[in-house]
N, C-alpha and C positions, 0 to 999 in steps of 0.2 A: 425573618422567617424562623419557624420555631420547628426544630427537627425532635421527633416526639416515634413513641413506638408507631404507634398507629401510621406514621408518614413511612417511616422502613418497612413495615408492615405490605405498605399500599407500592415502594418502590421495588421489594421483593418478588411479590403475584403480577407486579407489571415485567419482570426481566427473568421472573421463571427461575428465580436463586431460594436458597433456602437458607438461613443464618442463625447460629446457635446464639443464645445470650453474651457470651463474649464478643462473635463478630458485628452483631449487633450495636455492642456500644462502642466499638472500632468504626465498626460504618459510621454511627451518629458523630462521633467526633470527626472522623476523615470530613465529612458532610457540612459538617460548623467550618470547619477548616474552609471549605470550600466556598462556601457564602463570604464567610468575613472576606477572602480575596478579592471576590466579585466585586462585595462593597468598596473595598480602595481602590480599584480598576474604576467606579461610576466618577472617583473624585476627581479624577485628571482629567485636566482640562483638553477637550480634544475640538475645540471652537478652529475652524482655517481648516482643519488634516484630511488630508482626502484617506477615505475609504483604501487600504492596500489590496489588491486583486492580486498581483504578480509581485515577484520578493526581486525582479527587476524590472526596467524599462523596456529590454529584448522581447520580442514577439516572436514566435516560429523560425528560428535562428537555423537558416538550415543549409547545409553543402553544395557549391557548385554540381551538380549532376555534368559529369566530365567521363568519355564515352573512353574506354580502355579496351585494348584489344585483349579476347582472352586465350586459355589454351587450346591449343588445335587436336583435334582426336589423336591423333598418334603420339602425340607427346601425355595425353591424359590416360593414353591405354599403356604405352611405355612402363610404369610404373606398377602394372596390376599384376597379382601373383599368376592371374589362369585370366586370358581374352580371348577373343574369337576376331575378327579380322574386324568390325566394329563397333560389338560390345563386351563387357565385362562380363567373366562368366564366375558365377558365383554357387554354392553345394544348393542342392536341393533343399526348401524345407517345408514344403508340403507333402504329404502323402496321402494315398488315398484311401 
C-alpha cells in the first residue's frame, strides 16, 4: 500500500485532525512503519493456533458469597459525632 498525501489527506477529513506539512510526513512514515509490520505479522505461520479470546483459561472466577454478620446500630451509632437514638444526625444543608 502506497501511503501518498491524498491518503493522509482522506485519513485526516475522516478523524476530524488537521496536520501541518511536517506532521504530515511524520504521519506518512509512522504509517510505512505500520504497514511494513503488518506485512511480517501475514508471514507467520499461524496454521493449528486457535484464535486467543481470553489471555487465560479462567472464566468468571469468582468468590464463595459467604453470609457475615455485620454491625448492629448501636455499635455503628457509637462512633458518630452528633445521633439521635437511631439515626445519624448530621448539619443541615439545604435551605430554603
Amino acid at each position: 500500500m502506497i501511503i501518498d498525501d491524498k491518503k493522509i489527506a482522506d485519513l485526516a477529513h475522516l478523524s476530524r485532525l488537521e496536520f501541518n506539512v511536517e506532521d504530515k510526513e511524520a504521519i506518512k512514515a509512522d504509517l510505512g512503519r505500520i504497514i511494513v509490520f503488518c506485512d511480517k505479522l501475514r508471514e507467520v505461520n499461524t496454521e493449528g493456533v486457535e484464535p486467543l479470546i481470553y489471555m487465560n483459561n479462567e472464566q468468571n472466577v469468582l468468590r464463595e458469597d459467604v453470609v457475615k454478620s455485620g454491625m448492629n446500630k448501636s455499635d455503628a451509632l457509637k462512633n458518630a459525632p452528633s445521633a439521635d437514638s437511631d439515626y445519624f444526625k448530621v448539619p443541615k444543608v439545604i435551605t430554603k
